[in-house]
C-alpha positions as CSV (number, residue, x, y, z in Angstrom):
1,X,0.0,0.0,0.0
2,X,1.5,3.4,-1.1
3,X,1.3,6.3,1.3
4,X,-0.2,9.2,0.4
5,X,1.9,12.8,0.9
6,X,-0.6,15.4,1.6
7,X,1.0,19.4,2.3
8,X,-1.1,22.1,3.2
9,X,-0.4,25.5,1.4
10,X,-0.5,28.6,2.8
11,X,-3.8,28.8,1.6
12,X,-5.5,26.0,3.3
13,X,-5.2,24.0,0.6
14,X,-4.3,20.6,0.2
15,X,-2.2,18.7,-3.0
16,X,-5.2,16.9,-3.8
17,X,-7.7,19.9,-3.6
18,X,-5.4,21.7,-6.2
19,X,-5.2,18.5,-8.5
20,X,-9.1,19.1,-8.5
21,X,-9.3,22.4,-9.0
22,X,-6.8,22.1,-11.8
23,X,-9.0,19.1,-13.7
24,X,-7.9,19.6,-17.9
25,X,-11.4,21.2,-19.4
26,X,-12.2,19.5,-23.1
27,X,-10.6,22.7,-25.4
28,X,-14.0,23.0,-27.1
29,X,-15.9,24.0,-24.0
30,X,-12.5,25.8,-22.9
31,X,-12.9,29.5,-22.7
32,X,-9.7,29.7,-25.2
33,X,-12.0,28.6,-27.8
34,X,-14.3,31.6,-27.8
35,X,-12.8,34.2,-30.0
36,X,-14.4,36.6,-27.8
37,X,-12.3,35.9,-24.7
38,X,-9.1,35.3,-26.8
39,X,-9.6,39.2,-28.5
40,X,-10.4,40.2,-24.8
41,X,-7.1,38.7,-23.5
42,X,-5.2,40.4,-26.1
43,X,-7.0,43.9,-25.3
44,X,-5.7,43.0,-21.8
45,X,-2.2,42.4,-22.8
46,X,-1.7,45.5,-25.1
47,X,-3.6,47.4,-22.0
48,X,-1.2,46.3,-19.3
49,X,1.9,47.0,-21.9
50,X,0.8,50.2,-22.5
51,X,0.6,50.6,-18.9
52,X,4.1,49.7,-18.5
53,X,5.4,51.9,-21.4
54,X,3.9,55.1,-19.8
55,X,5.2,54.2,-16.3
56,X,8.5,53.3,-17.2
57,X,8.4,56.8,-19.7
58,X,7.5,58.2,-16.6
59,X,10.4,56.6,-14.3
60,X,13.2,57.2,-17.5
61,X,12.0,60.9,-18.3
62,X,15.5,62.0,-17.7
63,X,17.2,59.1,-19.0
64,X,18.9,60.4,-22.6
65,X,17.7,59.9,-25.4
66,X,14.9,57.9,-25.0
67,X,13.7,57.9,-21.8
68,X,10.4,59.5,-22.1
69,X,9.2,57.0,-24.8
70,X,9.2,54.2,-22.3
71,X,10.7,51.7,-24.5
72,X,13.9,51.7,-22.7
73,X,14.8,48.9,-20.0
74,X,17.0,49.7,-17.5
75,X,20.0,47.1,-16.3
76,X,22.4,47.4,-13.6
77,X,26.2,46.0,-14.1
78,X,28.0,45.9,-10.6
79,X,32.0,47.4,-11.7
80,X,34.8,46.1,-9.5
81,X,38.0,47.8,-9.5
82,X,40.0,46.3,-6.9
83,X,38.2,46.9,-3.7
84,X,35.6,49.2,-5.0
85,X,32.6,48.1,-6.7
86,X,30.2,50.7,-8.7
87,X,27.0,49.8,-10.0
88,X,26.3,51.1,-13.4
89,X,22.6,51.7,-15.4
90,X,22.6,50.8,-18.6
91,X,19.4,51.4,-20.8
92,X,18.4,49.8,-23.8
93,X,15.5,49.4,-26.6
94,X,13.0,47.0,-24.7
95,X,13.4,44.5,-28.4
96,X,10.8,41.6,-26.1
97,X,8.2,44.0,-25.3
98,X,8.1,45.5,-28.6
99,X,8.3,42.3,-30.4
100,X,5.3,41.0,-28.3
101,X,3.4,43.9,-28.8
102,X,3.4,44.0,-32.2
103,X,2.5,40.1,-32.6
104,X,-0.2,40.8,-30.0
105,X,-1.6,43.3,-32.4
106,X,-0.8,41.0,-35.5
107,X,-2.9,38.4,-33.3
108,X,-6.2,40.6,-32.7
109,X,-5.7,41.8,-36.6
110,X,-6.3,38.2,-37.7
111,X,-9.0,37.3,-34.5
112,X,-10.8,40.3,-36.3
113,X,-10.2,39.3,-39.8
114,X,-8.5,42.4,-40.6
115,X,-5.4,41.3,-41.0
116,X,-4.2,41.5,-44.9
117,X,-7.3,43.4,-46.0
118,X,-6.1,46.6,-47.5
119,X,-7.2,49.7,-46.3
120,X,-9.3,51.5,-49.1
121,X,-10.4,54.9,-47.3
122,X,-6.4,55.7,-47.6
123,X,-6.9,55.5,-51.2
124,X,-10.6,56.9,-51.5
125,X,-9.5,60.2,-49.7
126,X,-7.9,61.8,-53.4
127,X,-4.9,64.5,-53.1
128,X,-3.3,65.4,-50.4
129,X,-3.6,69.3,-49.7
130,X,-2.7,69.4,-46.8
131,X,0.8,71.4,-47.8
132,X,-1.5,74.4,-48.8
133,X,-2.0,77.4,-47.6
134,X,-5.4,78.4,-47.1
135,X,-5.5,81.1,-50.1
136,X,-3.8,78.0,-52.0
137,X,-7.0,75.9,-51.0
138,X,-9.6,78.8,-52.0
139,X,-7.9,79.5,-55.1
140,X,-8.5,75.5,-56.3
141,X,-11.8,75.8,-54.8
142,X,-12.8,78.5,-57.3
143,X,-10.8,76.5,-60.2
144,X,-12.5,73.7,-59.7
145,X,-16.1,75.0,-59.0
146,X,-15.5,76.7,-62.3
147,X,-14.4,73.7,-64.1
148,X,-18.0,72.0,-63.0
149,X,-20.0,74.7,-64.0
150,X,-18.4,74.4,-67.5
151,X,-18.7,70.8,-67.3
152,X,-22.2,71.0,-66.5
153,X,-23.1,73.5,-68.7
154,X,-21.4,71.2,-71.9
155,X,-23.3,68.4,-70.7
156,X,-26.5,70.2,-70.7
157,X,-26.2,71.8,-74.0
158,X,-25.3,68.0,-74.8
159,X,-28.4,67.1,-73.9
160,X,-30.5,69.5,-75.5
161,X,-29.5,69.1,-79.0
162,X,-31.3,66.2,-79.7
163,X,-28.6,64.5,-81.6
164,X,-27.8,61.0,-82.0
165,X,-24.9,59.2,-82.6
166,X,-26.1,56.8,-85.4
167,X,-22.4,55.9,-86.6
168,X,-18.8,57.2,-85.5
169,X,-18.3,60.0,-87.5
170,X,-22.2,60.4,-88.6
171,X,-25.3,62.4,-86.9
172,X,-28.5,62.0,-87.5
173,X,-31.6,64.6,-86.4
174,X,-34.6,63.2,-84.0
């Protein structure tokens, strides 16, 4: 007969209560199946990241350059010369965070279905005037208010004529 090795945890509880508690759940009732939770979980993860960024650009504002973007880590490196010892702060780009970030949003792109669609409303929008100067803007205003009333006015006189195109080159009256 084996013995059984029961601890109690600081909470109470015993080995066996956490093997219960921890019982494998089928993955298509699991909660990770519901696209729902997952896009939640990622909306969590970019929350608490951005969270992090703007305390650590908070904590590094003086930290140069970079400091106030709060994509900097921070390291310490103890120095020993001898006797003495000198701790030194190094800061670099926080690569893993980024790099986590951005797959995280990757992630909630394709949860959405979003990701690889191309955006159309960048190309729907036309020319970019936003280099002009507001005289600039009013003075294609008027050009181009003036070309449509020309427009319009050939296409009405167009339509009044009554012609019809029987052939290329050849009119007929109606």
């Amino acid at each position: 007969m084996q013995s059984l090795i029961v601890k109690v945890s600081e909470t109470g509880l015993t080995n066996t209560d956490l093997a219960a508690q921890s019982e494998p759940v089928p993955f298509v009732r699991a909660r990770v199946a519901d696209r729902q939770y997952r896009i939640t979980k990622l909306q969590d993860f970019v929350d608490r990241a951005e969270r992090l960024i703007n305390a650590r650009s908070r904590a590094y504002a003086n930290v140069t350059p970079g400091g106030e973007t709060g994509l900097l880590i921070e390291t310490r490196r103890s120095i020993r010369n001898g006797k003495k010892t000198s701790v030194v702060r190094e800061y670099a780009f926080d690569r893993g965070l980024f790099a986590e970030l951005r797959e995280t949003l990757k992630q909630a792109a394709i949860e959405k279905g979003q990701w690889g669609e191309i955006d159309r409303t960048e190309e729907d929008r036309g020319p970019d005037y936003s280099h002009l100067s507001v005289e600039e803007l009013r003075e294609r205003q008027a050009i181009f208010a003036e070309t449509r009333a020309k427009l319009d006015a050939l296409d009405a006189a167009r339509s009044n004529t009554g012609l019809i195109e029987a052939a290329p080159g050849s009119v007929e009256q109606c």
